[in-house]
KEKE-3310 file (N, C-alpha, C; in steps of 0.2 Angstrom, whole numbers, plus 5000, padded with zeros to 4 digits):
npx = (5225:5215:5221:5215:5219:5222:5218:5206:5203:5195:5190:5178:5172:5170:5160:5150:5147:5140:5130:5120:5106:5101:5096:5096:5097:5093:5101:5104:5105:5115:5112:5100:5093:5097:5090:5076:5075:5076:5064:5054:5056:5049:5037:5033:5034:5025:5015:5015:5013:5000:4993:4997:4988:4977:4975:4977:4964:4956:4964:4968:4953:4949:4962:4958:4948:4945:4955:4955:4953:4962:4970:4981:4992:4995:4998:5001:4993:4995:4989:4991:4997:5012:5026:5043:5059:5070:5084:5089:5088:5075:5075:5081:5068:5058:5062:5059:5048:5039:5043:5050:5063:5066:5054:5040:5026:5011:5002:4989:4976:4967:4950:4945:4955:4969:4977:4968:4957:4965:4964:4974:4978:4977:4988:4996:5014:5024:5036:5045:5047:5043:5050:5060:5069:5064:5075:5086:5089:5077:5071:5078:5073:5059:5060:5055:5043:5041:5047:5035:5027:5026:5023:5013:5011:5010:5015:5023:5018:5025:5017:5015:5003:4999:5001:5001:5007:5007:5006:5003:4997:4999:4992:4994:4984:4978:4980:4976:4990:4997:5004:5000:5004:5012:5012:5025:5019:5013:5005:4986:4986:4989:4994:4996:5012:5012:5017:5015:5002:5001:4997:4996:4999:4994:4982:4976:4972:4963:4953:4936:4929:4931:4925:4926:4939:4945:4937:4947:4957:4956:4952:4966:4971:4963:4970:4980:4977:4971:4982:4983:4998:5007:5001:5003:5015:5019:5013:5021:5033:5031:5028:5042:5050:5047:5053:5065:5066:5063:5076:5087:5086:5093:5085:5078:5066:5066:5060:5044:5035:5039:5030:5020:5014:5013:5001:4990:4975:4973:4961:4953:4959:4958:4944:4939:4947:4940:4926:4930:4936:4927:4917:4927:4928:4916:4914:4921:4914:4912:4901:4896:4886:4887:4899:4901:4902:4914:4921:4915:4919:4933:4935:4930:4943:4953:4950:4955:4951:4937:4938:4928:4935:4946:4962:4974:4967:4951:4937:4933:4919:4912:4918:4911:4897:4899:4902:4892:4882:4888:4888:4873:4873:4879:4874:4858:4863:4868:4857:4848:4854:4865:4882:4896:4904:4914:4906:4912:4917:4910:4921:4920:4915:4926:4936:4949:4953:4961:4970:4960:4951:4934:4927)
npy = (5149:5149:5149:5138:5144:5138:5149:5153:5141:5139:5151:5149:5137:5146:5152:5145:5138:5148:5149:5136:5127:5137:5131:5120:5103:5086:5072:5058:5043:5033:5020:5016:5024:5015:5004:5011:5014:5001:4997:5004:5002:4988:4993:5001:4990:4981:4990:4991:4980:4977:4987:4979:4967:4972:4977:4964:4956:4965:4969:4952:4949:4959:4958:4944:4941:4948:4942:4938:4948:4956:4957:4945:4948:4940:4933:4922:4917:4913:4921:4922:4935:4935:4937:4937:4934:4948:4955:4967:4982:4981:4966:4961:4967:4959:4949:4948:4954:4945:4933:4925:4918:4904:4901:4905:4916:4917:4932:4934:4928:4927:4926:4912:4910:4901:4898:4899:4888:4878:4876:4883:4896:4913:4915:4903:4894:4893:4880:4875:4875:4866:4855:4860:4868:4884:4897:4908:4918:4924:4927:4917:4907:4907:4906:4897:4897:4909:4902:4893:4901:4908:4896:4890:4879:4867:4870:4864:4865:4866:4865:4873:4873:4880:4866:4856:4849:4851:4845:4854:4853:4867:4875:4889:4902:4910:4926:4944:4949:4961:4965:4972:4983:4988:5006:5017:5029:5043:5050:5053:5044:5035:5025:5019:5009:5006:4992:4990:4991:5005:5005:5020:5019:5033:5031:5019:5022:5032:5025:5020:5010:4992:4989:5003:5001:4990:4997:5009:5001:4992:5006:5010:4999:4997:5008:5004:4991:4995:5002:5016:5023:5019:5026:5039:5039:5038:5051:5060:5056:5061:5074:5077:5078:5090:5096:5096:5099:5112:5116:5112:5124:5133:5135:5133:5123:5118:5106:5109:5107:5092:5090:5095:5087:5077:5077:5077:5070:5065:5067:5062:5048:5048:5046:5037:5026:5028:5022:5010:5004:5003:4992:4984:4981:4978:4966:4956:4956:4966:4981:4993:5002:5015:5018:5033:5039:5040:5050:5065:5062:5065:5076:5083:5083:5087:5101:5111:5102:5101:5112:5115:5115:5106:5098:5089:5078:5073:5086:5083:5085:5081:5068:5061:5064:5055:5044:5038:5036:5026:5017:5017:5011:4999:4991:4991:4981:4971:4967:4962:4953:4955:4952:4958:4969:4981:4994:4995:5013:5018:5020:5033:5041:5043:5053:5068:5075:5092:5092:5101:5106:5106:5092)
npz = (5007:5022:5038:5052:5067:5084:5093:5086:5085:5100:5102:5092:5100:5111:5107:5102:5113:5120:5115:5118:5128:5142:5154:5169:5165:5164:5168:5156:5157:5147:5147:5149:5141:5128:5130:5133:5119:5112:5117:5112:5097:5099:5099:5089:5079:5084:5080:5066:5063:5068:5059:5045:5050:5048:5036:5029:5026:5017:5006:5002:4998:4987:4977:4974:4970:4957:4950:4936:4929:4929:4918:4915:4922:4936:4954:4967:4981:5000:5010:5023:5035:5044:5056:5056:5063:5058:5048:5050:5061:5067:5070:5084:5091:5085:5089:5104:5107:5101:5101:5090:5087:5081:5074:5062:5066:5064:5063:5055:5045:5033:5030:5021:5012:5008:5016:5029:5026:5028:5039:5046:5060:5067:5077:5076:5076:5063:5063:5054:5037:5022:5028:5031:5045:5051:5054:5060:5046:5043:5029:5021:5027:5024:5010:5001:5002:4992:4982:4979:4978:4964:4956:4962:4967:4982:4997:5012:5028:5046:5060:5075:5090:5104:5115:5104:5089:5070:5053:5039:5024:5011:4996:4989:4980:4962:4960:4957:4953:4958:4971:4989:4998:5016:5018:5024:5030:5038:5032:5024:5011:4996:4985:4965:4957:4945:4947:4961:4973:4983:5001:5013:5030:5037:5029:5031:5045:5046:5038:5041:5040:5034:5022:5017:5015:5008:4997:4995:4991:4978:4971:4968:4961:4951:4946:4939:4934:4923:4918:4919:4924:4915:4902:4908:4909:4894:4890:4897:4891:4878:4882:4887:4874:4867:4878:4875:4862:4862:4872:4862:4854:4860:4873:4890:4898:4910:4911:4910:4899:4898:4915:4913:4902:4907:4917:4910:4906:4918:4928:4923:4923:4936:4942:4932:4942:4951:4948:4943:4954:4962:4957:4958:4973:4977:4969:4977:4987:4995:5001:4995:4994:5005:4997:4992:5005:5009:5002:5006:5021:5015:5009:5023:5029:5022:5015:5004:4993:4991:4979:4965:4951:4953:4955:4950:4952:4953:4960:4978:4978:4966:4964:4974:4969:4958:4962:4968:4960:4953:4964:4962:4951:4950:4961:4957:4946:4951:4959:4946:4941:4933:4926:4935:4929:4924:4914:4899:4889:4873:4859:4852:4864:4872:4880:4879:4890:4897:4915:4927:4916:4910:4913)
capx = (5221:5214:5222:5212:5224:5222:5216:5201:5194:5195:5185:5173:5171:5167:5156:5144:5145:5134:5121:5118:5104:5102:5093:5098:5094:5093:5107:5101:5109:5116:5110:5094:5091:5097:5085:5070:5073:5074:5054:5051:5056:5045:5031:5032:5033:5018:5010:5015:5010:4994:4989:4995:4983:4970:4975:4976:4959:4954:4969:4967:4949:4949:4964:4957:4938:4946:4962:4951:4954:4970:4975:4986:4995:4994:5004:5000:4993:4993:4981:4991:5001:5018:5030:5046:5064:5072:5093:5089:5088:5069:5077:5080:5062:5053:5060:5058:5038:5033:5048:5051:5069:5065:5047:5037:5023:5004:4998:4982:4974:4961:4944:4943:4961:4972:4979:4961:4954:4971:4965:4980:4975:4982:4993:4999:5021:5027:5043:5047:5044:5044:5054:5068:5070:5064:5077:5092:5087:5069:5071:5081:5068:5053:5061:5052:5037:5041:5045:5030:5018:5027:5020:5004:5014:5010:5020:5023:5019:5024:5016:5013:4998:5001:5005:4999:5007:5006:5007:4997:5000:4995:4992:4991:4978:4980:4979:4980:4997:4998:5004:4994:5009:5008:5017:5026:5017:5006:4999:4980:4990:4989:4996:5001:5016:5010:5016:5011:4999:5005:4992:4999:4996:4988:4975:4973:4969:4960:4946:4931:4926:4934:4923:4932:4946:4941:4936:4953:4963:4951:4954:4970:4973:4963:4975:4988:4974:4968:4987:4987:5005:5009:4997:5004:5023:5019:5012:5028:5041:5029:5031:5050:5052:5048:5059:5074:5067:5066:5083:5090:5087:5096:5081:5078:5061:5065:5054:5039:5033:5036:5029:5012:5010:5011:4995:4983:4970:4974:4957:4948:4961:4956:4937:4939:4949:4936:4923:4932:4935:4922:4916:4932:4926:4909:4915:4924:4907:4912:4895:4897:4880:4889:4904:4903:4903:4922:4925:4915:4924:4940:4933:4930:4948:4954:4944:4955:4950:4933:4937:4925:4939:4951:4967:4977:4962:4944:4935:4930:4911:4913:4919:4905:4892:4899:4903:4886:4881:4893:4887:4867:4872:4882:4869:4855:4865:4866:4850:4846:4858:4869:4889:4896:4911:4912:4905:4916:4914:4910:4926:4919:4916:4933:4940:4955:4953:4968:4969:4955:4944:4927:4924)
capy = (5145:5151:5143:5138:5142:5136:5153:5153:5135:5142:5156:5147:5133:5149:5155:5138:5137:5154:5145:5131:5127:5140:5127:5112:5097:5081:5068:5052:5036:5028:5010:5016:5027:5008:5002:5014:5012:4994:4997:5010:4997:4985:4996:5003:4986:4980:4994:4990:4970:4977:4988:4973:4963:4977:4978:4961:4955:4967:4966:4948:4947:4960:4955:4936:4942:4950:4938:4937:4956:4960:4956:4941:4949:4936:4928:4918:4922:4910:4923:4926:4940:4933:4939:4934:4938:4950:4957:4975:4986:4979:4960:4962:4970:4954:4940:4951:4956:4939:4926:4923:4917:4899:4901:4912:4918:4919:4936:4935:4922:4931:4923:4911:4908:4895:4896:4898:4884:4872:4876:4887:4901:4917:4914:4896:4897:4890:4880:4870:4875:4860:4849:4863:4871:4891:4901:4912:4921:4923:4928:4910:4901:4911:4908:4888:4901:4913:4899:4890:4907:4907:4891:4890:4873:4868:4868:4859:4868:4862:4870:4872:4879:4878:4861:4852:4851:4846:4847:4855:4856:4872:4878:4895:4902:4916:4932:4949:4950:4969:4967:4978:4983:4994:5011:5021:5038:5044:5055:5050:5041:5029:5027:5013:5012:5000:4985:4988:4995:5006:5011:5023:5018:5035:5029:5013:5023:5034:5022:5018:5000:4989:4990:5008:5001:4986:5003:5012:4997:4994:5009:5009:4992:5001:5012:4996:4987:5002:5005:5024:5024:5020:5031:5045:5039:5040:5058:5065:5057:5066:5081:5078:5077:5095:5100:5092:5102:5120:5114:5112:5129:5136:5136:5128:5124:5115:5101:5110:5102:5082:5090:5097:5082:5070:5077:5077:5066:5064:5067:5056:5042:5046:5047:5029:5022:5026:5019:5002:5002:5001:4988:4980:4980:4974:4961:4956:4955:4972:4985:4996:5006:5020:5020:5039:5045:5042:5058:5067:5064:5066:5083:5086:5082:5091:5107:5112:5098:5103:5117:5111:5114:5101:5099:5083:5074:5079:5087:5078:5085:5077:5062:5059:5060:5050:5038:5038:5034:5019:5014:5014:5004:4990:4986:4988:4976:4964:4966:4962:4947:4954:4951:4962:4970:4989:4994:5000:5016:5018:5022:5039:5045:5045:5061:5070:5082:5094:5095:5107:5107:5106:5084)
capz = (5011:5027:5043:5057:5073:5089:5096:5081:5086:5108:5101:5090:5103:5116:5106:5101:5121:5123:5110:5121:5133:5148:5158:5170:5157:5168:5166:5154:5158:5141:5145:5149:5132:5123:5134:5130:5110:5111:5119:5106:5091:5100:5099:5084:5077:5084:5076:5058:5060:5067:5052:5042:5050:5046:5028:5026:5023:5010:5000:5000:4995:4981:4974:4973:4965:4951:4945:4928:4927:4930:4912:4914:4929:4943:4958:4971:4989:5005:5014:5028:5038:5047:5058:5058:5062:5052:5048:5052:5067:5071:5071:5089:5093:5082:5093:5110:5105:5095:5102:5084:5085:5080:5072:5062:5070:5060:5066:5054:5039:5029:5028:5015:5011:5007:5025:5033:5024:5029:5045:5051:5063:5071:5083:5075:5075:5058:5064:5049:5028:5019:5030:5033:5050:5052:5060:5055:5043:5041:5020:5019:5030:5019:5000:4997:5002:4987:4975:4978:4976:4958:4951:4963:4970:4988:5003:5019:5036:5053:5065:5084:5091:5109:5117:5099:5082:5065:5048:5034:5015:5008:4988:4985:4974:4959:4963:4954:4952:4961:4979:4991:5003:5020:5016:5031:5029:5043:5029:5022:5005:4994:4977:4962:4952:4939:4948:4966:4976:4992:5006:5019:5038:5039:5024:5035:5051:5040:5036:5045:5037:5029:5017:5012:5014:4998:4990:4992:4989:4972:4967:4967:4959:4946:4943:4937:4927:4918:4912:4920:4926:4908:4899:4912:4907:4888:4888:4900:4884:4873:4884:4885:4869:4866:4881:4872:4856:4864:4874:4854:4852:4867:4878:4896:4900:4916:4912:4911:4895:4902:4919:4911:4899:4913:4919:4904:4907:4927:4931:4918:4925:4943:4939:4931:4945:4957:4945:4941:4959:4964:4955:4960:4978:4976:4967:4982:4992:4999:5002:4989:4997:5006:4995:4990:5009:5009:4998:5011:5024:5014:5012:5029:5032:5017:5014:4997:4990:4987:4975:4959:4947:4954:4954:4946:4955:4952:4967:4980:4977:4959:4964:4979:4965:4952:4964:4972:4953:4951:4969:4962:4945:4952:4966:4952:4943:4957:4959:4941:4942:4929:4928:4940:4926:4924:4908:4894:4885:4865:4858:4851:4871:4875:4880:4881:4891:4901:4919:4927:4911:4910:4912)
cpx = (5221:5216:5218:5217:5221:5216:5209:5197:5194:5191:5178:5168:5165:5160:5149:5142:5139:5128:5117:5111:5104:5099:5095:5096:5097:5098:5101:5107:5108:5112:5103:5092:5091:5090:5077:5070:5071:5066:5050:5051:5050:5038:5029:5032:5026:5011:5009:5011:5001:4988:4991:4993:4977:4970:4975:4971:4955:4957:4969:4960:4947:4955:4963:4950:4942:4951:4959:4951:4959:4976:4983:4992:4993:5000:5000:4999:4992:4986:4983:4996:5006:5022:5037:5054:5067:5080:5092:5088:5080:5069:5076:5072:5056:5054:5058:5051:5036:5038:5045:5060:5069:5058:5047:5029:5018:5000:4992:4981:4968:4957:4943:4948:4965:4973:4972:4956:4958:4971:4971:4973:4979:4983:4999:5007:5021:5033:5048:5043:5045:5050:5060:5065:5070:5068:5086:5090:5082:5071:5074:5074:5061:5053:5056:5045:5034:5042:5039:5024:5020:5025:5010:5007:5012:5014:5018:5024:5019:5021:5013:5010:5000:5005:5005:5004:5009:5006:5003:5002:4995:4997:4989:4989:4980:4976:4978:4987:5002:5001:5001:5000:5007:5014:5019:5027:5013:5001:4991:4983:4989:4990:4998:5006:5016:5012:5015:5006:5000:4998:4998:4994:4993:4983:4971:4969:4962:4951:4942:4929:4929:4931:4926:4938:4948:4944:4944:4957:4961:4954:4961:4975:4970:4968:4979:4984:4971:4976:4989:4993:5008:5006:5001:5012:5023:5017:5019:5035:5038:5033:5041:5054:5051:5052:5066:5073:5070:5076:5088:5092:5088:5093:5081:5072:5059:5060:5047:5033:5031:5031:5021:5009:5009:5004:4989:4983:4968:4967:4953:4952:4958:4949:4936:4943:4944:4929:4925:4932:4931:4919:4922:4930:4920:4910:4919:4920:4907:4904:4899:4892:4882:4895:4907:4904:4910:4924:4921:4918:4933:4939:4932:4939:4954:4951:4945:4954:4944:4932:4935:4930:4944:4958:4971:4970:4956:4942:4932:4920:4909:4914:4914:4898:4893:4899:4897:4882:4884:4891:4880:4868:4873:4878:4863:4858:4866:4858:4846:4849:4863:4876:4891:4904:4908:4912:4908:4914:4913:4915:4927:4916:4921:4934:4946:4956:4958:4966:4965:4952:4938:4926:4920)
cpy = (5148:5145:5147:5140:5140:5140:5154:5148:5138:5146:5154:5143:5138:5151:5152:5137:5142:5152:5140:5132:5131:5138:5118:5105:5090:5077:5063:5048:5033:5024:5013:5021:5021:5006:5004:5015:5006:4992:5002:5006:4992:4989:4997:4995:4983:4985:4993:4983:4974:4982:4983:4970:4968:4977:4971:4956:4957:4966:4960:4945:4949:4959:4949:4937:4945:4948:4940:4943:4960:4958:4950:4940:4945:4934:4923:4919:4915:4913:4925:4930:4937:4938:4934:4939:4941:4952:4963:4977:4984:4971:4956:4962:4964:4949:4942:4951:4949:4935:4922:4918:4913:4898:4908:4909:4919:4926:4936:4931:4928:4926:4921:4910:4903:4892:4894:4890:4877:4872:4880:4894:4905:4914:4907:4899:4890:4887:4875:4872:4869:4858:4853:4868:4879:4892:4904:4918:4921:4924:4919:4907:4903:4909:4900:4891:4905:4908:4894:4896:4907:4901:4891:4880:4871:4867:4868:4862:4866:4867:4869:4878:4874:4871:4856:4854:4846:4849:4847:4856:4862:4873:4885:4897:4909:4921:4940:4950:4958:4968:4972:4977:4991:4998:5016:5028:5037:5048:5052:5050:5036:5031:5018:5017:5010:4994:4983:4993:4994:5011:5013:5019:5024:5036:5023:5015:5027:5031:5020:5012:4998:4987:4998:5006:4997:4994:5007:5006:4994:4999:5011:5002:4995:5004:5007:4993:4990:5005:5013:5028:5023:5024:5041:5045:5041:5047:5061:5062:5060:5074:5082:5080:5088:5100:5100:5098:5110:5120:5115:5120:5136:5139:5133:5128:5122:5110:5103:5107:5095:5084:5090:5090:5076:5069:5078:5070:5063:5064:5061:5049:5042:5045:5038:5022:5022:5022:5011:5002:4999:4992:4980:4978:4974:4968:4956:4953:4960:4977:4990:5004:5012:5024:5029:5044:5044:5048:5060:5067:5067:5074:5086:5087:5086:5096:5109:5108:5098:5109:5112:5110:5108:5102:5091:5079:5078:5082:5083:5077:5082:5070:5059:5058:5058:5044:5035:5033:5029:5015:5009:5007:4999:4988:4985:4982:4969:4962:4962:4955:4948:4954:4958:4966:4977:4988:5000:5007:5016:5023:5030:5045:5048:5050:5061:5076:5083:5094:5103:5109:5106:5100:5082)
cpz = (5018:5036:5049:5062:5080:5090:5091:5084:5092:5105:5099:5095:5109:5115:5104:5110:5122:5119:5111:5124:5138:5154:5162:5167:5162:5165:5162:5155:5150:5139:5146:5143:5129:5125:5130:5122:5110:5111:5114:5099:5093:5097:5091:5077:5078:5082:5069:5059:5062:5063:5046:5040:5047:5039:5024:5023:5018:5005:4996:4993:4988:4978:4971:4967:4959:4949:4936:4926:4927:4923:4910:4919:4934:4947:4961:4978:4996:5008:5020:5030:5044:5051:5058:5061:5057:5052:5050:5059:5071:5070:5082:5094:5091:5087:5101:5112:5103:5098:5095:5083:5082:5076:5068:5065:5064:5063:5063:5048:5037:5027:5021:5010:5011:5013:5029:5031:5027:5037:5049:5054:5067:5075:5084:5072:5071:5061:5058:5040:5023:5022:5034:5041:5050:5059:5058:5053:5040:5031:5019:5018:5028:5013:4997:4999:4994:4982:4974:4974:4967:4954:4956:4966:4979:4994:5009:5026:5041:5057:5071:5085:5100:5113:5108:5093:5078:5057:5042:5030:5014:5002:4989:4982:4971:4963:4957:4954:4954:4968:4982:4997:5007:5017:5021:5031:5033:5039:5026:5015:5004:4985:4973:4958:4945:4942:4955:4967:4984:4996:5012:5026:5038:5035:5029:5043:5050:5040:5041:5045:5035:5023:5013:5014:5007:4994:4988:4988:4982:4967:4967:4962:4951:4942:4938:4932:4922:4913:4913:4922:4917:4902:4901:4909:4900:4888:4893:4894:4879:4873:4884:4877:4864:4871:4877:4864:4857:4868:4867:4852:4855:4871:4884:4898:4908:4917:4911:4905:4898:4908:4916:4906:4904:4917:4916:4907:4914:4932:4928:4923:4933:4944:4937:4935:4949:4953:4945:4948:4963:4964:4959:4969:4979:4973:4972:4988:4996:4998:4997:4992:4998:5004:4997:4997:5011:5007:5005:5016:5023:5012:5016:5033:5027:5014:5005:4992:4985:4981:4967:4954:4949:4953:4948:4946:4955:4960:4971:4980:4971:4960:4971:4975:4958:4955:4968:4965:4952:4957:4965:4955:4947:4957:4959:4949:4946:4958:4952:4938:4935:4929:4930:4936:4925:4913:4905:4892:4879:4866:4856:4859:4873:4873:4880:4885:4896:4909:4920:4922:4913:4907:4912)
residu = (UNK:UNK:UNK:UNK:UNK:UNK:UNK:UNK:UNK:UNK:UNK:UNK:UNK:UNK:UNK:UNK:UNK:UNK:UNK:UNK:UNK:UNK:UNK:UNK:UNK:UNK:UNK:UNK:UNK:UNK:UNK:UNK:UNK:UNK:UNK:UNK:UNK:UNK:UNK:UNK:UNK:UNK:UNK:UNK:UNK:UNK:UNK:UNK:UNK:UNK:UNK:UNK:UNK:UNK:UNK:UNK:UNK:UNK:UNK:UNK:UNK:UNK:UNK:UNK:UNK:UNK:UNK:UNK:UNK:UNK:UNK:UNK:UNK:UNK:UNK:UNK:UNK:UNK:UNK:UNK:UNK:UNK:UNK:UNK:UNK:UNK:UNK:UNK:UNK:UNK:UNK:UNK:UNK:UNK:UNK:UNK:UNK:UNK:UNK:UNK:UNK:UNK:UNK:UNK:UNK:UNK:UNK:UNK:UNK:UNK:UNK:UNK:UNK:UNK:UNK:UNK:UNK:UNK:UNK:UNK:UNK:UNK:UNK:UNK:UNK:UNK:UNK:UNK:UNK:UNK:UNK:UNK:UNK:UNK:UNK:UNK:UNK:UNK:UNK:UNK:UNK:UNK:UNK:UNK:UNK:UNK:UNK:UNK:UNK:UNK:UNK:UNK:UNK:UNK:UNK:UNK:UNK:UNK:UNK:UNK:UNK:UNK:UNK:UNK:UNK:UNK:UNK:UNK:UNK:UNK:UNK:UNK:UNK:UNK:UNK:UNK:UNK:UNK:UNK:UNK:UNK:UNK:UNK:UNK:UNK:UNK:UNK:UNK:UNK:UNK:UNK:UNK:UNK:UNK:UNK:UNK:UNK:UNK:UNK:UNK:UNK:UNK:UNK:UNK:UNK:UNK:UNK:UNK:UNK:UNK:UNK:UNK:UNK:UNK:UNK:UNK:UNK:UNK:UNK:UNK:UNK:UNK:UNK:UNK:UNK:UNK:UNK:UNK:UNK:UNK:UNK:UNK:UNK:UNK:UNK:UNK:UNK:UNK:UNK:UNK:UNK:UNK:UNK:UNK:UNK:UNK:UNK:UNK:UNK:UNK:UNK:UNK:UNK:UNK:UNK:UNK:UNK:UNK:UNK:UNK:UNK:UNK:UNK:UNK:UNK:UNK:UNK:UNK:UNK:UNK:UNK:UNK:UNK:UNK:UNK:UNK:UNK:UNK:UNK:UNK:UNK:UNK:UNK:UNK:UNK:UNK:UNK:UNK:UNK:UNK:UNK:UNK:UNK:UNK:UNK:UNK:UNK:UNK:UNK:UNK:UNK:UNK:UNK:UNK:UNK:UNK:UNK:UNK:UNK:UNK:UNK:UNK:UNK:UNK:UNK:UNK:UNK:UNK:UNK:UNK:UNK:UNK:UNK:UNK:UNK:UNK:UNK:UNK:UNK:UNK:UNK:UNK:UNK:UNK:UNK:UNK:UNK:UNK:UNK:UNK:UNK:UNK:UNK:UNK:UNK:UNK:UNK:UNK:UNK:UNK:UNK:UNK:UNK:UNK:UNK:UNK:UNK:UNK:UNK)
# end
């Protein structure tokens, strides 16, 4: 074993000094670093609640238009976007920005929602949930919130809008049974996993309307009612199952089997998410009309995107005019006053085709 001596760390020590800085570096005061975090938490949280407000209108609506599609899958939604205290390092930051300590706070109701109809409105502070006292711990003083969304039951809200208050009952109404949650990626993202759906904050800033935002949040919920995440897990244990065979025969394929099977059909399924989504929009009351100039821009903002072959995901020139096509049928069909449900394919259509094939 090699010993450290003395004269070993005095060398090392001299030697991480010459690696230093070779410029005067201003003093920072401790308290005032605590300080400028504390303003940095603030901040940073009023940026999450205010794309939550952003996300929470579309979420709500297309989840509510299409309960009757989501296969069984349902919960329960009031409709609005809360603040409250939390136990984490942004607890602090919630009562200092929002004076939450004793209330939650409504930052936003979605048009046409249990809340919004019950009269509650931004800015009204919850200080009472069925009879019990908010404050402590917001999850406590939220849970007679969660077990009502599980039956569809109504609960008792005090609440004070400036000098006034009073008390509403609210029943939340079914929903898709997918949460539509924000997700802390600045990248342009969004993804399901079968049982939610996550938009990135930079897919939220991303958008231009909230009519594409429906559309991503749509397509996405797709994904989960169409069963792609399970269709994608059943072809990766096929593929494992021939990893595991060549592995038998003192091979190592590194996955590459589950990996490549995971991606058969990856187009068809994204292809059919923006189709159904669509539809899932519009169903909504979302505009549908300029749908397809979303790809477009994600092509102006992605270039390798456009390559025709595709990669997991068709090309965005590909997915501009199919979806441009999914735009004119569903307005025809509105037009023509017929039900506004994506139309199946005949069993003998159905493909199977590999990533980047000819679809």
């Amino acid at each position: 074993m090699t010993r450290i001596t003395p004269f070993l760390t005095l060398m090392m020590l001299v030697l991480l000094s010459a690696c230093g800085a070779h410029t005067r570096l201003p003093d920072v005061d401790q308290a005032a670093m605590t300080r400028e975090a504390e303003l940095q938490r603030e901040l940073a949280l009023k940026e999450t609640i205010r794309l939550q407000v952003q996300l929470l209108n579309p979420a709500f609506q297309v989840r509510r238009a299409n309960v009757d599609l989501c296969g069984g899958e349902v919960s329960f939604s009031f409709g609005f976007v809360s603040v409250s205290k939390t136990a984490d390092e942004f607890g602090p930051a919630a009562v200092s920005a929002f004076d939450v300590s004793d209330n939650v706070l409504i930052a936003a109701v979605a048009s046409g929602s249990p809340a919004d109809l019950a009269g509650i409105r931004k800015g009204d502070r919850v200080t009472q949930i069925n009879h019990q006292l908010v404050g402590g711990d917001a999850a406590a003083a939220l849970k007679p919130v969660g077990d009502a969304a599980l039956t569809g039951g109504a609960v008792t809200f005090h609440v004070k809008r400036i000098s006034e208050t009073f008390t509403v009952d609210v029943a939340p109404v079914p929903v898709c049974g997918y949460p539509v949650e924000l997700l802390d990626d600045q990248t342009v993202n969004a993804f399901a996993d079968g049982d939610r759906v996550m938009i990135s904050k930079g897919m939220v800033r991303f958008v231009d309307t909230e009519d594409e935002l429906a559309l991503v949040i749509g397509h996405e919920l797709a994904h989960n009612t169409e069963g792609h995440t399970d269709k994608k897990m059943g072809n990766a244990i096929i593929g494992a199952i021939f990893d595991g065979l060549v592995a038998g025969l003192g091979g190592n394929t590194g996955g590459a089997f589950s990996n490549a099977m995971a991606g058969v059909n990856s187009q068809d399924f994204e292809s059919e998410a923006d189709y159904v989504g669509a539809y899932y929009a519009a169903r909504a009351g979302y505009d549908v009309s300029d749908a397809a100039g979303l790809w477009r821009r994600m092509a102006a903002s992605n270039p390798q995107a456009i390559h025709l072959a595709g990669t997991t995901h068709p090309s965005t020139a590909k997915r501009f005019l199919a979806l441009e096509e999914a735009s004119k049928e569903i307005l025809q069909r509105m037009a023509d006053g017929e039900p506004l449900v994506p139309v199946e394919a005949p069993p003998d259509a159905i493909k199977n085709d590999y990533p980047g094939g000819d679809d």
